[in-house]
C-alpha positions in Angstrom: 88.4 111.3 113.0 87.4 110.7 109.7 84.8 107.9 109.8 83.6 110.6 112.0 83.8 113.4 109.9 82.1 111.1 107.3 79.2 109.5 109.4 78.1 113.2 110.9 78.6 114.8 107.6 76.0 112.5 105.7 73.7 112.1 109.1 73.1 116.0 108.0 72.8 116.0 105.1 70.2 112.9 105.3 68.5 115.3 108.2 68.0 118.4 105.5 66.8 116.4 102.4 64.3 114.8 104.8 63.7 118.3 105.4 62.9 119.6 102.4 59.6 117.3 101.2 56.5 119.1 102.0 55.0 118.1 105.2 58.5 117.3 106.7 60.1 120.8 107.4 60.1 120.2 110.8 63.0 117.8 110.6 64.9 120.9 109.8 64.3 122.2 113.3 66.7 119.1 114.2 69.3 119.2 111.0 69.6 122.7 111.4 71.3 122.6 114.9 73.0 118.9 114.0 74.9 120.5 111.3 77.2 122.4 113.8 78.6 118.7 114.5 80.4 118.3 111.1 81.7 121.2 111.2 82.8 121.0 115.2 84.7 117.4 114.1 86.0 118.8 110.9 87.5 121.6 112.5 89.0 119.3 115.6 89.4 116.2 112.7 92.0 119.2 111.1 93.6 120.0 114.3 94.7 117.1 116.3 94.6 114.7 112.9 97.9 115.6 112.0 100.8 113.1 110.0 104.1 113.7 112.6 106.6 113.7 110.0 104.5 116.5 107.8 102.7 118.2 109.8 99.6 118.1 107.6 96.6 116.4 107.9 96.2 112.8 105.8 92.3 113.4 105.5 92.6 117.0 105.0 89.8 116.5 102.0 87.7 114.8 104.0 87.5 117.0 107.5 87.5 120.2 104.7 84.3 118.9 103.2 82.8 118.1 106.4 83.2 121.9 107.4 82.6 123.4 104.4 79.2 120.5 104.3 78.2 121.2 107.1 78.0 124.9 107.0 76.4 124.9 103.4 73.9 122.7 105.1 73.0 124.8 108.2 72.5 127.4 106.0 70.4 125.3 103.7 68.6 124.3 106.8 68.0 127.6 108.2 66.9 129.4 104.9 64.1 126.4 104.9 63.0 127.2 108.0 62.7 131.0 107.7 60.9 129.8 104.3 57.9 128.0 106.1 57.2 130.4 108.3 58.9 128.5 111.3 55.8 125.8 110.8 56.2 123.9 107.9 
């Protein structure tokens, strides 16, 4: 879970930086929605990846930052689109 955690969380935020040149804001149309998925395998990645002995997860940093990533980029993503009018 946390290689993917990892790949999703950078496939986002590789999907919103595109984003954010002029003439590219409708990439966002697509990272916008894709940043749910970081944050859907974060969440699951802190659920079911769980040490038996502890009780905690091992990659707790990891699956935090992907949730946390992910919703700062949605947001991020969103705000651009509002921004440009839904066009640009």
């Amino acid at each position: 879970m946390k290689v993917a955690s990892l790949v999703t969380l950078i496939l986002a935020l590789l999907a919103v930086v595109v984003g954010f040149f002029p003439c590219f804001g409708w990439v966002n149309w697509i990272g916008a929605p894709f940043c749910v998925l970081p944050v859907v395998v974060g969440i699951v990645g802190l659920i079911t990846d769980k040490d038996p002995e502890t009780g905690l997860a091992p990659n707790m940093g990891v699956h935090l930052a992907a949730v946390i990533g992910g919703a700062l980029l949605g947001i991020a993503a969103t705000v651009r689109c509002m921004l440009g009018g839904g066009l640009v």
